[in-house]
C-alpha positions as CSV (number, residue, x, y, z in Angstrom):
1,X,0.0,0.0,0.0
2,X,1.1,3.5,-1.1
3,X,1.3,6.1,2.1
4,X,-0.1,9.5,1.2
5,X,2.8,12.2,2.0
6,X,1.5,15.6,3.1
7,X,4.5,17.5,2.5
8,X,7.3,17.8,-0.1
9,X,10.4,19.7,-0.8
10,X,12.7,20.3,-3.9
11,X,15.0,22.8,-5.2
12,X,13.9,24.2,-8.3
13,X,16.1,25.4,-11.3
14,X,15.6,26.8,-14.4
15,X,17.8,27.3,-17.7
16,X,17.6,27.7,-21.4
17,X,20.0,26.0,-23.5
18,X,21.2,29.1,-24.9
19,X,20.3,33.1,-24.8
20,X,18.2,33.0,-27.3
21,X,15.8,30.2,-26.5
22,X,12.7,30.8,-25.7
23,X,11.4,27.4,-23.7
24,X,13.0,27.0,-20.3
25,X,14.1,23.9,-19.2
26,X,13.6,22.8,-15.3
27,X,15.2,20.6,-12.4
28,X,13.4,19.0,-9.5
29,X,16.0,18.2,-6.4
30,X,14.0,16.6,-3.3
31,X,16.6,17.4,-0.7
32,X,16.5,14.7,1.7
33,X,17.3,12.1,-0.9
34,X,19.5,13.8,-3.6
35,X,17.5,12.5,-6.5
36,X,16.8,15.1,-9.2
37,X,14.8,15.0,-12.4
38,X,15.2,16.8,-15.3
39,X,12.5,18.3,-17.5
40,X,12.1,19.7,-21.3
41,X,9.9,22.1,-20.6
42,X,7.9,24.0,-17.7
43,X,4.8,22.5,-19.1
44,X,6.1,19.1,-18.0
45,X,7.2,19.8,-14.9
46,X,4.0,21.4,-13.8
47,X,2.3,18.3,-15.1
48,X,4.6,16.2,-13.1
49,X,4.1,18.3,-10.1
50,X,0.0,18.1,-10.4
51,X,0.4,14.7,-11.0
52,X,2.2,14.2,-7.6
53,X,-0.2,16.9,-5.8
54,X,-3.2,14.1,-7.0
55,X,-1.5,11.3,-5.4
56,X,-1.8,9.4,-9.1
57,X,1.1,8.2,-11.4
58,X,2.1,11.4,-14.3
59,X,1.2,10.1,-17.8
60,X,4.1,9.6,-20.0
61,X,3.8,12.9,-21.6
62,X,4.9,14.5,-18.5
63,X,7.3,12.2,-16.6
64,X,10.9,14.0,-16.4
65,X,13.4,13.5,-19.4
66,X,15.5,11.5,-16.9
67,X,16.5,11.4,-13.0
68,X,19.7,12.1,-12.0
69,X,21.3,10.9,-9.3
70,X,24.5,12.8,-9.4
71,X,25.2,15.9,-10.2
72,X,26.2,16.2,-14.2
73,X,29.7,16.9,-15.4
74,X,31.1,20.6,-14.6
75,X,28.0,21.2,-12.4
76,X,29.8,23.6,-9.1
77,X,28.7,21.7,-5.7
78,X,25.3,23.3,-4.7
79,X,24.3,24.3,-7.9
């Protein structure tokens, strides 16, 4: 059985890829655990986000492009 959580953390980061894009790209970090999950777009990662505010599983279309578990190469310690 699934428990319910009634609270949740992350650190949130945005980016575009260059200057001149116009779609940002987002990070999730849950704090406690490290785990992080990257995102294509806002859209996504709102639809993630609702997803887990429902207590159901986020369809496909807005599951994160991957987790990450470290930190990728060239990334500064704490961010």
């Amino acid at each position: 059985m699934r428990t319910v959580q009634n609270y949740r953390s992350y650190l949130l980061r945005l980016w575009r890829s260059d200057q001149n894009a116009a779609a940002w790209q987002a990070s999730l970090e849950c704090p406690l655990t490290g785990q992080r999950w990257v995102f294509a777009s806002l859209h996504a990662m709102y639809a993630y986000l609702d997803g887990l505010a429902a207590e159901v599983q986020p369809d496909a279309h807005s599951a994160p492009i991957y987790p990450v578990q470290e930190k990728p190469p060239g990334e500064a310690p704490g961010g």
